[in-house]
Phi, psi and omega in degrees: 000128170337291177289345169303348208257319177306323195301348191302018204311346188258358189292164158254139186216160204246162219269164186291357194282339177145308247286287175254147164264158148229179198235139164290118165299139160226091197261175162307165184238146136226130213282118176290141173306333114011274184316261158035281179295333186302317205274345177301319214269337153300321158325320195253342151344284191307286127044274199305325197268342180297305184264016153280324172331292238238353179286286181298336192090050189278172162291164175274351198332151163300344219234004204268134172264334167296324175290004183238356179280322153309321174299344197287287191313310163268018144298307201287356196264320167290000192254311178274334184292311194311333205280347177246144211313175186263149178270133165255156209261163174278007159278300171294326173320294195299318178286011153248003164291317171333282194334292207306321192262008166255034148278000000 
């Protein structure tokens, strides 16, 4: 299954530009309906093809074009999950209420 390979969020990865990795929080998101199908239709994407891989019996080779066509996607799918903003937790909610009233 797809989303088991994706769910890891917390790993480090690096930015497209090259420069530095970072590490990804891993907190909740929340997904604009927009993200939401982008990210459904990668899934499923990721899915058809992980399980032609593996259907055929492909190799691990570095060189594979179907495996790297997968890395693609889920780069691009973890690239749309990060672009959406983070939910805050109930724990900062109460310490900006703290903040806000001894302010």
């Amino acid at each position: 299954m797809a989303a088991s390979m994706t769910t890891d969020f917390s790993m480090r990865v690096s930015t497209q530009a090259g420069s530095n990795a970072c590490v990804r929080s891993n907190r909740l998101r929340r997904i604009t309906p927009q993200a939401g199908h982008a990210l459904e239709i990668l899934g499923h994407a990721i899915e058809y093809l992980t399980d032609e891989y593996v259907h055929q019996g492909g190799d691990m080779s570095p060189r594979n074009g179907p495996l790297e066509a997968v890395q693609l996607l889920m780069a691009r799918n973890r690239e749309i999950y990060y672009a959406c903003p983070e939910v805050a937790t109930v724990g900062d909610r109460v310490r900006a209420m703290l903040h806000f009233r001894a302010a």
